[in-house]
BAPAPA-848301 format. One record per residue (C-alpha): residue number from 1; residue in one letter; x, y, z. Coordinates in steps of 0.001 Angstrom, whole numbers, plus 500000, padded with zeros to 6 digits. Example, Ala and Ser with C-alpha at 12.3 -4.5 7.8 and 13.67 -1.06 7.14 Angstrom:
<vexlums>
  semi  mikol      c1      c2      c3
     1      a  512300  495500  507800
     2      s  513670  498940  507140
</vexlums>
This chain:
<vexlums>
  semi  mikol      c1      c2      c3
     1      x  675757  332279  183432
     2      x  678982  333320  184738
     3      x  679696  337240  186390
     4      x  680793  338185  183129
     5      x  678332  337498  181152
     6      x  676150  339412  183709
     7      x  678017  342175  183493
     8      x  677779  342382  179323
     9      x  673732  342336  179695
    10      x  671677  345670  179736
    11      x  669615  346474  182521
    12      x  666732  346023  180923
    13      x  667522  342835  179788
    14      x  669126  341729  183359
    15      x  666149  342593  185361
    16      x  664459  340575  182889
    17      x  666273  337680  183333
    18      x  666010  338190  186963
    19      x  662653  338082  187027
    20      x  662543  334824  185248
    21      x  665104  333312  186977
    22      x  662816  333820  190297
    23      x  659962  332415  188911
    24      x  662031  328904  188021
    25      x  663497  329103  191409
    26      x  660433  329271  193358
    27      x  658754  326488  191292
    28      x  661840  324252  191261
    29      x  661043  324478  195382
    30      x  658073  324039  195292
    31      x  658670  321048  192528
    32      x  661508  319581  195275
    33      x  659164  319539  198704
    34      x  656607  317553  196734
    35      x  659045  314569  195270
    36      x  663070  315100  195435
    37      x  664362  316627  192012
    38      x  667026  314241  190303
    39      x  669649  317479  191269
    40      x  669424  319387  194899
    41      x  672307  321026  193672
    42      x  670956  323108  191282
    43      x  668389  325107  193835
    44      x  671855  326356  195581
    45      x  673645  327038  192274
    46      x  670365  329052  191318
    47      x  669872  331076  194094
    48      x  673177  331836  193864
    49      x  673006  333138  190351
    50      x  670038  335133  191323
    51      x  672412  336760  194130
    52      x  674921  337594  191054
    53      x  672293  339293  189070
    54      x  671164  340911  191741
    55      x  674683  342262  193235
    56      x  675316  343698  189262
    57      x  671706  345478  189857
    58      x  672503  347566  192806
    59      x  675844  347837  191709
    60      x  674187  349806  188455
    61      x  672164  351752  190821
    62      x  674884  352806  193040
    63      x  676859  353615  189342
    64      x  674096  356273  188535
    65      x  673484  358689  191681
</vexlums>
């Protein structure tokens, strides 16, 4: 998902997605300390993405007050 695409989502939907996007993170560690995943790359590129979503979250927040 790029910043855009971020940006187009509700906040509803983006906390949503957030959420979920957690969850596969933490189980895609715990998944890699217990045998290597065919990709390490993707646990960077992930938590990265959570970053995004959560940079357009408090960037809302700020918006409102």
């Amino acid at each position: 998902m790029k910043k855009e695409e971020i940006k187009e989502l509700g906040t509803q939907d983006l906390k949503d997605r957030l959420e979920q996007a957690q969850k596969d993170y933490l189980q895609m560690k715990i998944n890699h300390a217990i045998s290597p995943i065919d990709n390490p790359a993707a646990i960077t590129r992930d938590r990265k993405m959570i970053a995004r979503m959560k940079t357009e979250l408090r960037q809302r927040e700020l918006n409102n007050k």
